[in-house]
C-alpha positions in Angstrom: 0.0 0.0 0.0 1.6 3.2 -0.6 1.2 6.2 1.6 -0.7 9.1 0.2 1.5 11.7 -1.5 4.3 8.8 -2.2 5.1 7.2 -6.3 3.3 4.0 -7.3 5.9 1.5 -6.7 7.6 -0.1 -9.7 5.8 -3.0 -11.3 6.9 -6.3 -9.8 8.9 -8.8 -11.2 6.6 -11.6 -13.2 8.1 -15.3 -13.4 8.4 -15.1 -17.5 10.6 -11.5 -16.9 14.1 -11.4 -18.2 15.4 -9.6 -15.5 13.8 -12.3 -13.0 15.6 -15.2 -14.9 18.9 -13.1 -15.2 19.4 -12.8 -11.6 18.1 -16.1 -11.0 21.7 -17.4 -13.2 23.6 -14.6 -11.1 22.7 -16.9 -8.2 23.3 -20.1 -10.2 19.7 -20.6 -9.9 17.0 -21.8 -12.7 13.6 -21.1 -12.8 12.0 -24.1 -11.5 8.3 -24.9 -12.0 7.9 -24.5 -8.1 9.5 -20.4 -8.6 8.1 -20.1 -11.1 4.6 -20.7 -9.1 5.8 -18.7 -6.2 6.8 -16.0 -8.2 3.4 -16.7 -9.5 1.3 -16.4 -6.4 3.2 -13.3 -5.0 2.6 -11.1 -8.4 -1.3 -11.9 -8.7 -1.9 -12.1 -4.9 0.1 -8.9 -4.0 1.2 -7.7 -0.6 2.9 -9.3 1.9 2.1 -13.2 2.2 2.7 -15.6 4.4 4.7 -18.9 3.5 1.7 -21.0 4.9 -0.6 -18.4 3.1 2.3 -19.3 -0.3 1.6 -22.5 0.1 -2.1 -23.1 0.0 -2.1 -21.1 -3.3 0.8 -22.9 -5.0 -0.7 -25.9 -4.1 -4.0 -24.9 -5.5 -2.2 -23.5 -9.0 0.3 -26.2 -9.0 -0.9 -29.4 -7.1 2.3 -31.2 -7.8 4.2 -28.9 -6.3 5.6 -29.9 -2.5 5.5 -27.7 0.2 9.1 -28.3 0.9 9.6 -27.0 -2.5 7.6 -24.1 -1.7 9.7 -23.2 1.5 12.9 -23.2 -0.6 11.7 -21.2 -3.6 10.8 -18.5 -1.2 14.9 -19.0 0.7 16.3 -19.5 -2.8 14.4 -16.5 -4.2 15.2 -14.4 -1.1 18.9 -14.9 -1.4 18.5 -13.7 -5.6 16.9 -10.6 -4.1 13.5 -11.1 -5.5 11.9 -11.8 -2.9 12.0 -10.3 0.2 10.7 -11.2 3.6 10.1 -9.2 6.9 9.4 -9.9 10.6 5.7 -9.0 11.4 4.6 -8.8 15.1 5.3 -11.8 17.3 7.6 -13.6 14.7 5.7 -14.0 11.9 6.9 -13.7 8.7 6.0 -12.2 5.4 7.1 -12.5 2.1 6.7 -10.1 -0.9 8.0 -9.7 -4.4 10.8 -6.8 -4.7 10.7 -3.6 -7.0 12.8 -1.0 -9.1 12.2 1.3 -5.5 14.7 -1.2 -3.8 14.3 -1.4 -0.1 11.6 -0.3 1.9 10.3 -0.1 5.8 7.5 -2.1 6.5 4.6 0.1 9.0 2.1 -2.5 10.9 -0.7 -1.7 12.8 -1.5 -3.0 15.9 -4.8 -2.6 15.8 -6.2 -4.0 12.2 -2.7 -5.4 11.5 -2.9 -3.5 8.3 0.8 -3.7 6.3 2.0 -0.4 5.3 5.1 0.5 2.7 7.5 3.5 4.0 10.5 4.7 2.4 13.8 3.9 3.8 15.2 7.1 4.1 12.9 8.1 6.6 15.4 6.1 8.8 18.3 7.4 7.1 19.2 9.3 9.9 19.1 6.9 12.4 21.3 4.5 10.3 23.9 7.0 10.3 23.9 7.8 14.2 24.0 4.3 14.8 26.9 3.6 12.6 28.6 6.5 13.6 28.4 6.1 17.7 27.9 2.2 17.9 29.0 1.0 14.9 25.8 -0.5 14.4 24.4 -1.3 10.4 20.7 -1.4 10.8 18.9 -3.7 8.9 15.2 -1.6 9.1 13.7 -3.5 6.4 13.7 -6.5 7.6 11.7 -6.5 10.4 7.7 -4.1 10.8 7.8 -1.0 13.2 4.4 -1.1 14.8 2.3 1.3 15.8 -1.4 2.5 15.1 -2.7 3.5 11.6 -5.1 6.0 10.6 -8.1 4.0 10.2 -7.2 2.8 13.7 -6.8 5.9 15.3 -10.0 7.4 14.4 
């Protein structure tokens, strides 16, 4: 979901895309029918999915695909930078295709547990104190700040 004011993300990578295939061989990676169906499920579905949530609709698409198979498409497609995941409240974790933006924080709200998209920069900041007096590189994307939405707090 983008934030009003903020650019349409990018469109996001389809499993028939060049670019998707290219940095699949970068990784030594092919597309596999069970990526390929990931990849699949994450472009027509949209936001940010669970693997269990992955699963069900991979096996609905593609019924001879494993869920084993399914669980390492997502790792496998992680590491080529396609995918990417994030920590949601109490451990749970998302997954998502990635974009021409690059990066992004992810917003959650306690309340309707609603998934928002924030620029990085917004930290940028803070990245550069922490670096600077702790010698800390912080990793914001990877895990949801929490806090109330809008909706919510009306």
């Amino acid at each position: 979901m983008t934030a009003p004011g903020e650019a349409a993300p990018a469109p996001t990578p389809r499993p028939g895309d060049p670019d998707v295939r290219r940095r699949l061989r970068a990784c030594g990676l092919h597309l596999t029918e069970p990526r390929r169906a990931v990849l699949a499920v994450l472009a027509e579905q949209g936001g940010h999915l669970s693997a269990e949530h992955v699963v069900a609709q991979v096996a609905l698409m593609a019924p001879g695909v494993h869920r084993a198979s399914v669980y390492r498409s997502l790792e496998a497609l992680t590491d080529a930078g396609i995918v990417q995941h994030v920590h949601l409240g109490h451990g749970a974790t998302a997954y998502h295709l990635t974009d021409d933006a690059g990066e992004h924080l992810h917003l959650q709200c306690d309340g309707c547990g609603v998934v928002l998209d924030a620029p990085v920069a917004l930290l940028g900041p803070v990245r550069r104190r922490l670096l600077r007096d702790q010698g800390f590189v912080l990793d914001a994307a990877h895990v949801a700040l929490s806090g109330t939405c809008e909706r919510c707090r009306t």
